[in-house]
C-alpha positions in Angstrom: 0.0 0.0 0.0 1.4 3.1 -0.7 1.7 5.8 1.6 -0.1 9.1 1.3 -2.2 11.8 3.0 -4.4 9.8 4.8 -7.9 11.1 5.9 -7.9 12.5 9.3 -9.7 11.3 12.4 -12.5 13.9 11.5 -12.5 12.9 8.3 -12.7 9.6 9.0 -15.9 9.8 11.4 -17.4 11.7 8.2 -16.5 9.2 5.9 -17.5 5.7 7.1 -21.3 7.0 7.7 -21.5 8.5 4.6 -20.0 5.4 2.6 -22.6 3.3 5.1 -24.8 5.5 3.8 -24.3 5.2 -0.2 -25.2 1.2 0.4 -27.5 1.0 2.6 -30.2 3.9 1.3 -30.3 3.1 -2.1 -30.9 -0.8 -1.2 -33.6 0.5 1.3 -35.2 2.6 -1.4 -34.9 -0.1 -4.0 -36.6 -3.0 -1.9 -39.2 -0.8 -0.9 -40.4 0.3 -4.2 -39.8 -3.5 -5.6 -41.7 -4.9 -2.7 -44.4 -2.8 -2.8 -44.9 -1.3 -6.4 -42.9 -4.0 -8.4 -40.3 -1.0 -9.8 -36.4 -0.6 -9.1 -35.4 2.8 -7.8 -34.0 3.7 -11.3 -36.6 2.6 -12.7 -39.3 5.1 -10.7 -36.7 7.9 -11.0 -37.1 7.7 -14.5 -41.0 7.8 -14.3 -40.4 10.7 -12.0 -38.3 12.3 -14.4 -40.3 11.9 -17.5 -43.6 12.7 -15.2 -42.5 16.2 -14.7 -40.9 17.6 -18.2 -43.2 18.7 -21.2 -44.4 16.6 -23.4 -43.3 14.1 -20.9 -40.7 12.9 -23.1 -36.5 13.6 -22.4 -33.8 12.2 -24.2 -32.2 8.9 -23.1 -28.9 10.5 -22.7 -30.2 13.3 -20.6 -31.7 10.6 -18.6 -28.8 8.5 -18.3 -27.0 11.7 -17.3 -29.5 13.0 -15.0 -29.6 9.8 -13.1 -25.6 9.5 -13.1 -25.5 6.2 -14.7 -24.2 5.0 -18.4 -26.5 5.1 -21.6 -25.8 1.2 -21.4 -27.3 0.6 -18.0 -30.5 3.7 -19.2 -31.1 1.6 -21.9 -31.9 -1.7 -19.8 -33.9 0.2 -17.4 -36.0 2.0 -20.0 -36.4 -2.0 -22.0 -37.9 -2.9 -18.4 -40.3 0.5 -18.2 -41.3 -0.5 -22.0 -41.9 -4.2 -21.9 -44.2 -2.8 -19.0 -45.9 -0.6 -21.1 -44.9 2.2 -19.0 -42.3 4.3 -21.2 -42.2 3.9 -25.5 -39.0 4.6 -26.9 -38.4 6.2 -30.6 -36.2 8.5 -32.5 -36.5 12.6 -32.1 -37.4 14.0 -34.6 -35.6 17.1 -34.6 -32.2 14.8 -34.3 -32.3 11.7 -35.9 -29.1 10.1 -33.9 -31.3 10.4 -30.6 -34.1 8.4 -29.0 -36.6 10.1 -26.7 -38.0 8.1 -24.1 -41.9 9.2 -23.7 -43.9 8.3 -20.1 -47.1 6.9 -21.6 -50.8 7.1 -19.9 -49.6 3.8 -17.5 -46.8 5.3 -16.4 -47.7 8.0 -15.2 -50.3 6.4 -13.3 -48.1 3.9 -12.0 -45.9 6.9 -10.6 -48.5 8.1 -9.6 -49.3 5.5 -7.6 -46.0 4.9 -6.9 -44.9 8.0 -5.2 -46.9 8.1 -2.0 -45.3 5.1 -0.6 -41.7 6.0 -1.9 -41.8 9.6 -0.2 -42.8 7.8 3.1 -39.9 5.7 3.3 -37.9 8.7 2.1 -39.3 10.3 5.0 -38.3 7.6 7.4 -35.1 7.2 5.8 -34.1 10.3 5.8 -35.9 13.2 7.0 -37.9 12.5 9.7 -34.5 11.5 11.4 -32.8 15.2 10.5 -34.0 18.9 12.2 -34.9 21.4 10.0 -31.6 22.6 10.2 -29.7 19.3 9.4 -32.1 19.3 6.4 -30.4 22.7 5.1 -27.1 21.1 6.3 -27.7 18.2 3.9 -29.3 20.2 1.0 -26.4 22.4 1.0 -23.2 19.3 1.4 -25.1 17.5 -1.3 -24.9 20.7 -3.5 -20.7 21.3 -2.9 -20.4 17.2 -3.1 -22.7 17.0 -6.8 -20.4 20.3 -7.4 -23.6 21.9 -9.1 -26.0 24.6 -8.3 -29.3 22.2 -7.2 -31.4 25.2 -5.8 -32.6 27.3 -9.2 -33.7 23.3 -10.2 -35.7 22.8 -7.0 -36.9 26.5 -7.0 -38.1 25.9 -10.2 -40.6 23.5 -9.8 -38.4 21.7 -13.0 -37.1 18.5 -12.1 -33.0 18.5 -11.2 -32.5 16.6 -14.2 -33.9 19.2 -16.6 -33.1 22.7 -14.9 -29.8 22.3 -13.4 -27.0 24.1 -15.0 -25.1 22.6 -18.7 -28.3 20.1 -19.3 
């Protein structure tokens, strides 16, 4: 192992709950949304996403990049919203080399549906464990971690995905 600037012991105690916290929220939001609405958490983020932008219809590399993951791994998750019947795929018509993915009638009810019971365990996951204060706290060391401007986004009633600075 090579020696380097290791992380101090403040450091450290902000470190290990945060990495904790990278496994075991996703896996928590994931199980809860496939338990009780049969839908990964990627694949209700992308209902989400698509349920809140005109037309509700985005681009499956804005997706892929609005949900930090590769156009590889979109693609997979938006075969699984389709064979549902919840998203359709097809090209854009104003650029031929991209595919739009499009929320159809049944997925937007199934988000619909969805979303009560996700923001609940969101709730208990997250919030209902934080003051008011810890929640600016949070909102604000997301922000310098992502290393973009969330707030105009979130202020905008836009989806993240859509409003947030170079999309």
């Amino acid at each position: 192992m090579s020696e380097g600037p290791w992380l101090s012991s403040g450091e450290q105690r902000a470190w290990v709950p945060l990495a904790a916290l990278l496994f075991r929220l996703p896996a928590a939001l994931d199980s809860q949304l496939q338990r009780e609405e049969d839908l990964t958490f990627a694949g209700y983020m992308v209902l989400a996403m698509l349920s809140e932008v005109p037309d509700r219809a985005m681009r499956m590399s804005e997706l892929a990049a609005a949900t930090s993951t590769t156009q590889s791994r979109m693609s997979r998750v938006a075969g699984g919203l389709e064979k549902a019947g919840y998203l359709t795929r097809s090209m854009d018509p104003q650029d031929r080399r991209a595919v739009l993915a499009r929320l159809t009638d049944a997925g937007l009810d199934k988000v619909k549906a969805a979303s009560p019971s996700h923001v609940q365990a969101v709730r208990a996951a997250v919030f209902d464990r934080l003051t008011p204060a810890q929640v600016d706290q949070l909102a604000a060391i997301g922000a310098s971690l992502i290393g973009e401007d969330w707030t105009g986004a979130i202020d905008s009633g836009k989806p993240a995905a859509v409003a947030r600075p170079g999309s």
